[in-house]
C-alpha positions as CSV (number, residue, x, y, z in Angstrom):
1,X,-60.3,-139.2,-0.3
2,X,-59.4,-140.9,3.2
3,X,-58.0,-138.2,5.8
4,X,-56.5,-139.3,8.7
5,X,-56.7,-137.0,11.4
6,X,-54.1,-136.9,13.8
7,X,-54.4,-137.2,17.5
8,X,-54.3,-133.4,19.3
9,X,-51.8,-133.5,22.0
10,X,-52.5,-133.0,25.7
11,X,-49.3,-131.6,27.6
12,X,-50.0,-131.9,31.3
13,X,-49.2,-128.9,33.7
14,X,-45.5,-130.6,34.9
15,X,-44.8,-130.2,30.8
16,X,-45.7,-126.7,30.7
17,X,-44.1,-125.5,34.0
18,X,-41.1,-127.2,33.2
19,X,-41.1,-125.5,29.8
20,X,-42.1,-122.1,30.7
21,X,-39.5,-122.2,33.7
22,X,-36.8,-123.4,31.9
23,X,-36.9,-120.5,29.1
24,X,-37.7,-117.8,32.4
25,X,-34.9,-119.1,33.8
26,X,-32.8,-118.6,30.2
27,X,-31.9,-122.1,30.2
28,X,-33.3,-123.0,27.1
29,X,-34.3,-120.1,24.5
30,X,-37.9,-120.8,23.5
31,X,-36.7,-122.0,19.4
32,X,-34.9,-124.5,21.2
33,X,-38.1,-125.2,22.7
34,X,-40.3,-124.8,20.5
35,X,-38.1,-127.5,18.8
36,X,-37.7,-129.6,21.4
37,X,-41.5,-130.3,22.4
38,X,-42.7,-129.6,18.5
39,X,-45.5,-127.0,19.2
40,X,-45.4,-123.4,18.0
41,X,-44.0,-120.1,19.6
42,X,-47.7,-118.9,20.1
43,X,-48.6,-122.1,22.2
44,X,-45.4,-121.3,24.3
45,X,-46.7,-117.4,24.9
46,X,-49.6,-118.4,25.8
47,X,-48.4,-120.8,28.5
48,X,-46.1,-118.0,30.0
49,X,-49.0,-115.5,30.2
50,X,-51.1,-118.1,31.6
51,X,-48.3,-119.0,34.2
52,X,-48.0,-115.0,35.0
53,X,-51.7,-114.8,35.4
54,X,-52.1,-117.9,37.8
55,X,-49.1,-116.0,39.7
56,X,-50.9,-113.2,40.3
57,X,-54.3,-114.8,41.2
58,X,-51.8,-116.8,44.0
59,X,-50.9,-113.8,44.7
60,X,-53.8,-111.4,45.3
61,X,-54.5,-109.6,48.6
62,X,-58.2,-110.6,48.2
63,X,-57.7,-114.5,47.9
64,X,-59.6,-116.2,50.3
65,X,-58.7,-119.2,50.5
66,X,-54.8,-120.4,52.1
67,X,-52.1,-121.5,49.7
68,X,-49.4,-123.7,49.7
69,X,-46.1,-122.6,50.6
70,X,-43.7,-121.9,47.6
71,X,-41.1,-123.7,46.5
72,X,-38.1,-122.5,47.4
73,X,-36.2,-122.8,44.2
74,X,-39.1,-120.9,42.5
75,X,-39.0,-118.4,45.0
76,X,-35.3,-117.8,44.2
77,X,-36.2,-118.1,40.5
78,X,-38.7,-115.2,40.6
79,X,-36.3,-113.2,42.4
80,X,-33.7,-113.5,40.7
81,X,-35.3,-112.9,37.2
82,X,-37.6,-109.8,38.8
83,X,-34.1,-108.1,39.8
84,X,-32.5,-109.3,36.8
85,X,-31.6,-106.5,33.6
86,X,-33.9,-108.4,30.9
87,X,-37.1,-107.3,32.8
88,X,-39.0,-109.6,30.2
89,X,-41.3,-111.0,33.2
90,X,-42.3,-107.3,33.6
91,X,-42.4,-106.6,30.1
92,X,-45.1,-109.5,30.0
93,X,-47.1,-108.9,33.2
94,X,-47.7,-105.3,31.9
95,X,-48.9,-106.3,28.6
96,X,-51.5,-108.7,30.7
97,X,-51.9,-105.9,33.0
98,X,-53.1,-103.5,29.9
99,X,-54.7,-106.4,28.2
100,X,-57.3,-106.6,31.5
101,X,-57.9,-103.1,31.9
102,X,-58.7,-102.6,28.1
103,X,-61.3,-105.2,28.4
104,X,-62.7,-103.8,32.0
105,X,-62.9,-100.1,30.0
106,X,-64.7,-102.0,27.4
């Protein structure tokens, strides 16, 4: 029986901001893509939960060390979708948010 295995996929992080921004900024849903990059829904939540959490370790009061400035059409994105009626970016940081503390109460 000869298997070929085939080759696992690396995206780098320009892929996966450019996805994850594009469906936060409802240009693309994420079926279209999903489609578009061939890799599943899950992989996608998983890059928009790790892009919320890398937000909010940019953003914490206790960080250290100085950051870069933002970028000011991210800026504007984040506004915009934080004042915006969906609310799915707060929908998704409090699941994280409940997620965290379930585990510290562990």
């Amino acid at each position: 029986m000869n298997t070929t295995r085939i080759p696992r996929r690396v995206f780098d992080p320009q892929q996966k901001i450019t996805a994850v921004l594009s469906l936060w900024s409802e240009r693309r849903t994420s079926a279209q893509l999903c489609q578009e990059m061939d890799i599943s829904a899950a992989l996608l939540g998983q890059w928009q939960n790790l892009a919320i959490e890398g937000m909010l370790r940019a953003l914490d009061p206790k960080q250290k060390d100085p950051l870069p400035p933002i970028n000011q059409r991210l800026s504007r994105l984040i506004e915009r979708k934080l004042s915006g009626p969906t609310g799915k970016l707060e929908k998704r940081l409090r699941a994280i948010q409940k997620g965290k503390a379930a585990v510290t109460l562990s």
